[in-house]
N, C-alpha and C positions, 0 to 999 in steps of 0.2 A: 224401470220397466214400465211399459204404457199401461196405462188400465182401459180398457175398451168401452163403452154404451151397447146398448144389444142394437142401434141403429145403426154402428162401425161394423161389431161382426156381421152385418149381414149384408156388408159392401164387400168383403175380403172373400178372394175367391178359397178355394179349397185347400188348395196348397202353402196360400198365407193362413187360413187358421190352422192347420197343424204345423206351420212354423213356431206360429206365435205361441200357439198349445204346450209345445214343448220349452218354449223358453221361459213361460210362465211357468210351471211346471219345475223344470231348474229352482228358478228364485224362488217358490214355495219351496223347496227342501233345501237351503242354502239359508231363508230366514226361519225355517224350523231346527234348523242344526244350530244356530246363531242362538237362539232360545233356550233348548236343550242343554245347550252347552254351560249354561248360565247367565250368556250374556243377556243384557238390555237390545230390543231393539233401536233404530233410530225411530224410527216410525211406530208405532204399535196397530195403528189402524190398516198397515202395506200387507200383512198374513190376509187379513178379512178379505181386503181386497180383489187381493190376487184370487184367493179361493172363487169369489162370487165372480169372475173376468173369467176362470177357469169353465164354470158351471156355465155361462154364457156360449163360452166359444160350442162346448160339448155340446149343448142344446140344438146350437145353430146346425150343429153338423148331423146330430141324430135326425133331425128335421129333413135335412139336404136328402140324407139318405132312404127314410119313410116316405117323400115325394118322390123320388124317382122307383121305388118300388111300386107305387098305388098307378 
């Protein structure tokens, strides 16, 4: 899964960050289940990641939405 910069999300229009939202989204509970379960990850830094790509996307979008309110 891609991990974004906050200069990518905020080329992606609306529709691709909540594509992308959701698909990260997926892979976070797919590498927590992976975890839980016992296993090792392959990666161990890909959870952080995605979280912080997550927190990104979300950001971009409360923003989107607090500008076109004001």
């Amino acid at each position: 899964m891609a991990i974004f910069r906050a200069h990518e999300v905020r080329q992606l229009s609306d529709v691709e960050l909540a594509e992308q939202l959701s698909k990260l989204q997926l892979d976070l509970m797919q590498g927590r289940g992976k975890v839980s379960a016992g296993g090792a990850p392959e990666n161990p830094g890909h959870i952080r990641e995605v979280r912080r790509t997550i927190a990104r996307i979300m950001t971009e979008q409360n923003a989107r939405r607090a500008g076109k309110q004001a």
